[in-house]
Every structure is written in structure tokens, then in C-alpha cells.
C-alpha positions in Angstrom: -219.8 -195.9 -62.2 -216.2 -195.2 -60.9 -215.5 -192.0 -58.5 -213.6 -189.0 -60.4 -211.6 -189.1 -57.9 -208.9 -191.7 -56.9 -207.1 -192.2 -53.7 -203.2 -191.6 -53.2 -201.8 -194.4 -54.5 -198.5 -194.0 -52.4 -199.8 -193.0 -49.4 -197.5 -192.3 -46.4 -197.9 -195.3 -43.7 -198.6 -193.9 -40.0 -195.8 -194.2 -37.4 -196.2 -196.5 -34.8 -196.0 -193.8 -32.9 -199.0 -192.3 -34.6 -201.1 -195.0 -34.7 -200.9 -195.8 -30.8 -201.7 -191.5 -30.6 -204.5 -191.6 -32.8 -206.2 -195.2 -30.8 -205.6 -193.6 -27.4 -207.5 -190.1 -28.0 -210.2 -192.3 -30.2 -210.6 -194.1 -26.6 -210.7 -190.9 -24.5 -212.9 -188.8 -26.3 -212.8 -186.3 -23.2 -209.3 -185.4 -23.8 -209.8 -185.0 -27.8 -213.3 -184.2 -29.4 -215.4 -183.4 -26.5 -213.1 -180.2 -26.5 -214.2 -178.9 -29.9 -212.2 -177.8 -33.0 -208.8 -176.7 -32.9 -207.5 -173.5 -34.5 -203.9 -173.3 -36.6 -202.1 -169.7 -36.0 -201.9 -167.6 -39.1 -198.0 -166.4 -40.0 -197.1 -163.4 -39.0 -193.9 -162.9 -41.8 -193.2 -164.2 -45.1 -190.7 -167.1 -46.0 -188.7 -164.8 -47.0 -188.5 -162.2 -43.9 -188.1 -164.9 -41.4 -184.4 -165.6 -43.5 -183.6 -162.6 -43.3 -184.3 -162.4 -39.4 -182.6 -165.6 -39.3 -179.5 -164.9 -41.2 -179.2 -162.1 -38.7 -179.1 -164.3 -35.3 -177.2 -167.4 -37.4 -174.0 -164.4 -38.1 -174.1 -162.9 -34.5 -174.4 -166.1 -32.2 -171.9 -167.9 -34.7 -169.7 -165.0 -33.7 -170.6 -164.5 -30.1 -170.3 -168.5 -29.5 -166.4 -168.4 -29.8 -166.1 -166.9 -26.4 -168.5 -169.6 -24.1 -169.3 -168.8 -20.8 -168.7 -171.1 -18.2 -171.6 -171.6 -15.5 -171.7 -172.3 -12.2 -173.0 -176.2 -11.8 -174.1 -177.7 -8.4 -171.1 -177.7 -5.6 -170.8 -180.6 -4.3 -169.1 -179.0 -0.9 -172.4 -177.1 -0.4 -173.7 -180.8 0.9 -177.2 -180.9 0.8 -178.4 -177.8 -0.6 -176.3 -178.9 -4.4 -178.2 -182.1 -3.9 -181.3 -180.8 -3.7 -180.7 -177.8 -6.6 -179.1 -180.9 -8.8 -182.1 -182.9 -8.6 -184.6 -179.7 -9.4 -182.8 -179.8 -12.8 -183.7 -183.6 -13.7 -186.7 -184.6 -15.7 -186.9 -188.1 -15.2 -188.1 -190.1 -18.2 -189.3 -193.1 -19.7 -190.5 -192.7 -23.2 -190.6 -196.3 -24.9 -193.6 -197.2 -26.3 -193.6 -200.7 -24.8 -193.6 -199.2 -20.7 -195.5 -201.2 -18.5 -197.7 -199.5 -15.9 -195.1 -200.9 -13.1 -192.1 -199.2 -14.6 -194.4 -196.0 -14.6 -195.0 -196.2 -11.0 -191.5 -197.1 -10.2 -190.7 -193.9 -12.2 -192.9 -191.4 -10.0 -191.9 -193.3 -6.8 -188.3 -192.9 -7.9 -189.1 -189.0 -8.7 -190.8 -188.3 -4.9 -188.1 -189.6 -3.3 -185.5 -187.6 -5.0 -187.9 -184.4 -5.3 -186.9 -184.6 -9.1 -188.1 -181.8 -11.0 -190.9 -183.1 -13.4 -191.3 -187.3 -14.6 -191.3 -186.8 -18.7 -193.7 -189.5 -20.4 -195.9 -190.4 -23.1 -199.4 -189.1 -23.6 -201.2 -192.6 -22.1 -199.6 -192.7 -18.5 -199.9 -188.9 -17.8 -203.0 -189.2 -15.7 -201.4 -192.0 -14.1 -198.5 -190.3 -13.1 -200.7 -187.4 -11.7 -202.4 -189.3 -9.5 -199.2 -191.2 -8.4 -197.2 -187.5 -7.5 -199.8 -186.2 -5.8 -198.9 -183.8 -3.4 -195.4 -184.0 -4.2 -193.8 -180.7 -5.7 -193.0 -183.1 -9.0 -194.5 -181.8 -12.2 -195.7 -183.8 -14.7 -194.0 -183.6 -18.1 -195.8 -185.1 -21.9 -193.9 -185.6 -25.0 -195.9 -184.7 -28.4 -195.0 -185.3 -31.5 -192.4 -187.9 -30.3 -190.1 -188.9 -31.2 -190.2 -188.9 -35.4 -191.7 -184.9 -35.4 -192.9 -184.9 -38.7 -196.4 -185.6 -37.6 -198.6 -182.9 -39.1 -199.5 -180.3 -37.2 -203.3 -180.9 -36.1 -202.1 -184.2 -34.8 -199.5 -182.7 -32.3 -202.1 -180.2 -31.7 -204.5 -182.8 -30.5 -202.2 -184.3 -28.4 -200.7 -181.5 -26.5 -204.3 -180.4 -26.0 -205.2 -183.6 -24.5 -202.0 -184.1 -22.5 -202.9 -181.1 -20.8 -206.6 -181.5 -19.9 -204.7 -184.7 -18.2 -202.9 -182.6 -15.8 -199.3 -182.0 -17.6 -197.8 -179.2 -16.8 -194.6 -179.1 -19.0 -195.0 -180.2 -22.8 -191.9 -181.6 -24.4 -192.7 -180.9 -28.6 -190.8 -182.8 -31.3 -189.4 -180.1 -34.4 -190.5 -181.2 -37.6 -186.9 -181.1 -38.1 -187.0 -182.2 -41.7 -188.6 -179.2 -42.8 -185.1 -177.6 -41.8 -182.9 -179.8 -44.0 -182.2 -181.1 -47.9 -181.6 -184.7 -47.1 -184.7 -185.9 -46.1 -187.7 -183.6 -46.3 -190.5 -185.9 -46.5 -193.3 -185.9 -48.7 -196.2 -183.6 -48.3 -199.0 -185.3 -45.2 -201.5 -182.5 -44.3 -204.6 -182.6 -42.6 -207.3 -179.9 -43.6 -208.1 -177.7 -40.3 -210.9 -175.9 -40.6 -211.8 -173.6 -37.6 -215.6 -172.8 -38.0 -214.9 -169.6 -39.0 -215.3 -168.2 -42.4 -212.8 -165.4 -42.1 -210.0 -167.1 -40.0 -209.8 -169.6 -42.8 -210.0 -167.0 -45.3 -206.8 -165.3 -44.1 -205.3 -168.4 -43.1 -205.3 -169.4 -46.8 -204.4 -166.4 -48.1 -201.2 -165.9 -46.0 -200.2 -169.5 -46.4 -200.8 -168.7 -50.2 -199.1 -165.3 -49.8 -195.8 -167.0 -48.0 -195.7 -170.3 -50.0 -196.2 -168.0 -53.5 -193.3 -165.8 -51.9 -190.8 -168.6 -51.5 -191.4 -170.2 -54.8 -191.0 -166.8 -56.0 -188.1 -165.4 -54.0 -186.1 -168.9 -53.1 -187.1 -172.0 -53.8 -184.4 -173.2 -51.9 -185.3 -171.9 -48.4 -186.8 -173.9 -45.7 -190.2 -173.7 -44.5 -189.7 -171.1 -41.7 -193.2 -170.3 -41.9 -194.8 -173.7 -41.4 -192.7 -174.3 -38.9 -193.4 -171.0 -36.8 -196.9 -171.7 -38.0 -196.8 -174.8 -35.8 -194.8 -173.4 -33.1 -197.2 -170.2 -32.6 -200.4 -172.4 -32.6 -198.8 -174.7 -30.2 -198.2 -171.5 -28.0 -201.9 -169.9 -28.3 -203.1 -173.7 -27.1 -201.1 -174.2 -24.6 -200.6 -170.9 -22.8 -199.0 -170.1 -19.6 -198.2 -171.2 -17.0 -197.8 -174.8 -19.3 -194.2 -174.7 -20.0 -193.3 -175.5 -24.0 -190.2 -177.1 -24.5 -189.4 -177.9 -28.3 -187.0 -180.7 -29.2 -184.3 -179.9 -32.0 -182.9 -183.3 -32.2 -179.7 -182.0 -33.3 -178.4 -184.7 -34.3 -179.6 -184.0 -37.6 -179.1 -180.5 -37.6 -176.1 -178.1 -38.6 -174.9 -175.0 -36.8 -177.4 -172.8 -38.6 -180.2 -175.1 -38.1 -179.9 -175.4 -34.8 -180.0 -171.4 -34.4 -182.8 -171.2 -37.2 -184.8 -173.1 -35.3 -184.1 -171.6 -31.7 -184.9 -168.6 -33.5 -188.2 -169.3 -34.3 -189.0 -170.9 -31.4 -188.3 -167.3 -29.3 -190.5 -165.9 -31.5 -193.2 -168.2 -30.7 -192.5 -167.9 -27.4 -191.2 -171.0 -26.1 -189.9 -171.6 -22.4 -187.0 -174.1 -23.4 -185.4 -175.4 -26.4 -184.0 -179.0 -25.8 -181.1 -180.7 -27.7 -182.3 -184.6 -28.2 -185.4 -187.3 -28.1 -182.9 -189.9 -27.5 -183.8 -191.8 -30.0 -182.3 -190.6 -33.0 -178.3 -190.0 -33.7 -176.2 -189.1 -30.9 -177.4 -187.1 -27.4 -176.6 -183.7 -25.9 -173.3 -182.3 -27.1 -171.6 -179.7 -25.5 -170.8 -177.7 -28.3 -174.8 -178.0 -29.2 -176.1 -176.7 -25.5 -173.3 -174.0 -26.1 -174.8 -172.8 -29.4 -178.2 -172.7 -27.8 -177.5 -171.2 -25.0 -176.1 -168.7 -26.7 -178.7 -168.2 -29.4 -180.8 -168.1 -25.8 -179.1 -165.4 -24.5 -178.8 -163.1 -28.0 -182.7 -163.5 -29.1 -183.6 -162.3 -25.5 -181.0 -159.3 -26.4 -182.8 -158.5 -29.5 -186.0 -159.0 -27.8 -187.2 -162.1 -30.1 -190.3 -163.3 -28.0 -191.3 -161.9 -24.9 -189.4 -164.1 -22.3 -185.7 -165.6 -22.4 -185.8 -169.1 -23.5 -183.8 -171.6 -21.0 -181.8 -174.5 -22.8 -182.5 -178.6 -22.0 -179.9 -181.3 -22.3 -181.5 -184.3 -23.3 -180.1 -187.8 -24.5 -176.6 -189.2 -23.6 -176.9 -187.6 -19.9 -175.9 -190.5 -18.0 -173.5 -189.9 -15.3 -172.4 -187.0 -12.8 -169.5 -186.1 -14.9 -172.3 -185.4 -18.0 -174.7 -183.7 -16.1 -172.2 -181.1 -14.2 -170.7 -180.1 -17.6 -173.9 -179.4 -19.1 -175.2 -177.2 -16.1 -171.9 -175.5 -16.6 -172.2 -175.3 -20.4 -175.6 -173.6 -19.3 -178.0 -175.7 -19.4 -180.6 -175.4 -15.9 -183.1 -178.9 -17.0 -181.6 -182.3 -17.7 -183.6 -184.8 -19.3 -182.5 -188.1 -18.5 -183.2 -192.1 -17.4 -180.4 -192.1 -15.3 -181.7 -189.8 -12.7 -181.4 -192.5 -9.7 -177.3 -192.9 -10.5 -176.6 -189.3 -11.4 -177.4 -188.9 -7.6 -176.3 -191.7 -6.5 -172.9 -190.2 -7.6 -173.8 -187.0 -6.0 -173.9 -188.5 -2.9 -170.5 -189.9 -3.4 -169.0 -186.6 -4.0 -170.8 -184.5 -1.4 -169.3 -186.8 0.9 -166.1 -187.0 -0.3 -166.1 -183.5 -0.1 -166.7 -183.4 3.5 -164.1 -185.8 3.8 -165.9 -188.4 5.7 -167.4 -190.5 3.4 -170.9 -191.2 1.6 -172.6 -192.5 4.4 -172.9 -189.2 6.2 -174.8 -188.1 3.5 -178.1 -188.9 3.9 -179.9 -190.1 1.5 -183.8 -188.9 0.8 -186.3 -190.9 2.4 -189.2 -192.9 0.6 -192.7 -191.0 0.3 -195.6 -192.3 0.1 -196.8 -193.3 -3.9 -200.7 -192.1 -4.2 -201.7 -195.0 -6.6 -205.2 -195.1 -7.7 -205.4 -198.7 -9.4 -208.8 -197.3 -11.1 -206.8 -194.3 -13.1 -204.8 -197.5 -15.0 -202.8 -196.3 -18.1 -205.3 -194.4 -19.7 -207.5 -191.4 -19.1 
């Protein structure tokens, strides 16, 4: 006799991104299920009330934008000291699926000798690249979520969980940045969470009900706010500090008033950075886009949204001295680029230029010692 019940028959294909995700924490059980079940934050407004709060930031930062600071970037004629503050703003980063364990090394040997801020990878080399940058002051950086976003949310969950009982310090989360747009919301792809307890689901449920049933009701046309706050907060209670949460816009694909929707709730979930660009879809870091956040940075602190001021990324399309300076002066304090090596490179050029006596009397860092341990490989 047939089942009463028939599966999807247009399901939604996996991501490669995804499927290589879901193989590697099936391989390393210690950084997934040995850790127990994971828990999804209940909201803490409606659909509804998160416009409204929303509408509020999107009219005053829209205003306050007009007149941009300018901020001070690295000077060049302060020699070595701009050097070193230039390089504390780079997260070096290799994010293509197909990275080979040599380019990996190359990146964290690259990132001692420049005392780069933090290497930004993928979920598989993170233990690698913690043993490699040991005792080094180089943090080690994981991407979740990357680089599509629209993962659901006990996936990323997963992931940032197990990136962090790897070692990473800094986690670098993907915005389901459809749910903030018309054009291409996808279709519905949930997994059930259940958290082992009978009331915590009960009131998850309800509210989720409560602010789905008040949208329908209220708006139809609003975005999910609340799902995406919902996956922000959880994110947060996860991954507390010190772990640094930076979430990725991709604003590429975003207006004005989704960019400062989503900084918005991101504050309120208490995020340490929001970050323009993956890099791999639609165009990089703008400056008008690191303005906008920066300022939406600067006003949600003002108005107390979240407990800590949010600091703004430039990511994607940062590729030369000129780039970098202008984004540190737009007011951006962390870079997130593959061009690390020449941005300083070009440094060096200036710095002694500046002196007036050329590049070679700038010194250039010398190579540390890489602490490669051949056993770690590119897995757990």
C-alpha cells in the first residue's frame, strides 16, 4: 500500500556549497553531533514592530548620510607604525571551494609575516590554519553560510558552532539577503529544530505563529524582519563573546534601505561588524555602501540599538593601496581582501617615498616560522 504522504516533488537542489558543509561535519562528528542539539532564539517583536523601528533608522541615517565624515586612514609619513596599524586592518582570505592545502599554508605564512589581522577561510581548513599561526598574534577567521546565504538557519548554525570548537575566533555570516528583497525570494527550505524542550518549542511556535499571522494580517508586503533577526539572535546566543560576528550584506543586491534594514537588525542582535561583500556576487565594497553603514553604525549606537557599536568591513573589490586608504577614510577599521601581500607592498612604496629616500629603507617584515602539523591535514 502506498504512503499518504508524498515527497516534494520540486524539491530545492543543495548548493555546492551546502553539500561540501554537510559531508565535512558528517566526517567530524566532534565539531557537529557530539555537541548536542542546537536551540533557535525566539523573536523578541512582531513583523510589524521591527518596520516600524526600521523605518525610523532608514529616515534618519538617509538624512544624516548627506554630510559623510571623513576619517583618518593610515599615514604613510608615520613610517612604520601606519604599516603596522594598516596591516591590523586586513583579513586575508581565500574562500574558493577548490583551495588546496598549499595555498592555505601559503596564506597563514603570508599572514605571520605581515602580522595581518585575522586569515578569513572556509570551515574545512580552520584547524589547519590554527595550527599553522600558532603563536602568532593572527586570529583565525570562518565564513558560514557562504557565500549564497540562504542556507536555513540550523545549517549555518551547525556550522558556526563547529568552526568555533575548531579554534575560530572571528565568524564571517552570509545574510539571507533574499528575505530582504522582491526579486528573488526563494522558495520556502526549512529544517524542523526541535530543542528538547517542551516549552521552548511551545513559545517558539507560538511567536513565530504570532509574527507570521501579524504580517499576513498587517502587510503582506513586508520582509521577514523577524526570521531574519530570528537567525541573527540565535547566531549571537551560540556564539557569544569574545567570538566576533560579522554578518555579510552583500549589497550588491541590496537598496539604500536594505542595507540600513538589515544593519538594523543586526545591532539589535548584537553583532561586532557588518561587512559590505562575499566577493562573489555583483560588484565589491562601494564607498557610498561603507558610508551608509557607517553611518547606520554610528546612529543605532546613538539610539542605543544593541549593546555595543557595530564597526563596518569592506570586503570584495579591495585590491590596491588607493582602495584600501579610501575605505579606512570612508570609515571602515577591517578590510577583507586577497590582495593583502600587494596592498603592502604599495605601502612600502609610499612610506618610503615619503621619507624621500626610497623603498628600500623601508624594511620589509621578516619571515616567521610556519607551525605546520602535517597530521591536522584539511580537516578536523
Amino acid at each position: 500500500m502506498s504512503s499518504s504522504t508524498s515527497p516534494n516533488p520540486h524539491p530545492i537542489p543543495l548548493t555546492e556549497s551546502e553539500v561540501f558543509i554537510r559531508g565535512f561535519l558528517a566526517a567530524n562528528p566532534a565539531l557537529d553531533a557530539d555537541l548536542g542539539p542546537i536551540e533557535v532564539m525566539t523573536d523578541r517583536y512582531t513583523n510589524a514592530e521591527w518596520a516600524a523601528q526600521i523605518e525610523e533608522t532608514q529616515k534618519a541615517v538617509l538624512k544624516a548620510v548627506e554630510a559623510r565624515k571623513v576619517y583618518q586612514g593610515p599615514q604613510m609619513r608615520n613610517g612604520q607604525e601606519a604599516l603596522k596599524e594598516l596591516a591590523k586592518t586586513i583579513d586575508h582570505t581565500v574562500l574558493k571551494l577548490d583551495t588546496t592545502q598549499s595555498a592555505v599554508d601559503g596564506l597563514c605564512s603570508e599572514a605571520r609575516t605581515e602580522d595581518f589581522k585575522s586569515v578569513c577561510v572556509r570551515l574545512n581548513w580552520v584547524s589547519r590554519c590554527i595550527s599553522n599561526l600558532k603563536g602568532s598574534s593572527v586570529l583565525v577567521a570562518c565564513v558560514v553560510g557562504f557565500h549564497e546565504g540562504t542556507q536555513d538557519t540550523h545549517s549555518k548554525l551547525r556550522e558556526a558552532r563547529a568552526a568555533v570548537q575548531a579554534g575560530a575566533l572571528e565568524l564571517d555570516l552570509v545574510l539571507n539577503h533574499a528575505l530582504l528583497t522582491k526579486h528573488n525570494k526563494p522558495a520556502a527550505r526549512t529544517v524542523p529544530i526541535r530543542s528538547h524542550d517542551s516549552a521552548i518549542d511551545s513559545i517558539t511556535a507560538a511567536n513565530t505563529y504570532a509574527n507570521s499571522k501579524a504580517s499576513e494580517d498587517e502587510n503582506d508586503e513586508l520582509p521577514d524582519y523577524s526570521a531574519i533577526f530570528r537567525e541573527l539572535a540565535s547566531m549571537r546566543s551560540l556564539c557569544p563573546s569574545p567570538v566576533v560576528l560579522k554578518l555579510i550584506l552583500e549589497t550588491s543586491q541590496l537598496t539604500d534601505a536594505q542595507i540600513l534594514a538589515a544593519s538594523h537588525l543586526a545591532a539589535a542582535a548584537n553583532f561586532d561588524f557588518i561587512k559590505t561583500s562575499t566577493g562573489f556576487n555583483g560588484h565589491g565594497a562601494t564607498l557610498p555602501h561603507v558610508q551608509l553603514m557607517v553611518a547606520a553604525a554610528e546612529y543605532l549606537q546613538a539610539q542605543r540599538v544593541g549593546s555595543r557599536k557595530m564597526q563596518v568591513k569592506a570586503s570584495g573589490g579591495v585590491r590596491s593601496l588607493e582602495t584600501a586608504v579610501q575605505m579606512l577614510e570612508a570609515g571602515a577599521t577591517r578590510l577583507g581582501t586577497s590582495s593583502g601581500l600587494w596592498i603592502m607592498q604599495e605601502a612600502r612604496t609610499k612610506v618610503g617615498e615619503a621619507k624621500g629616500n626610497g623603498v628600500d629603507a623601508v624594511d620589509r617584515p621578516g619571515a616567521t616560522r610556519l607551525y605546520t602539523d602535517d597530521s591536522v591535514g584539511g580537516g578536523y
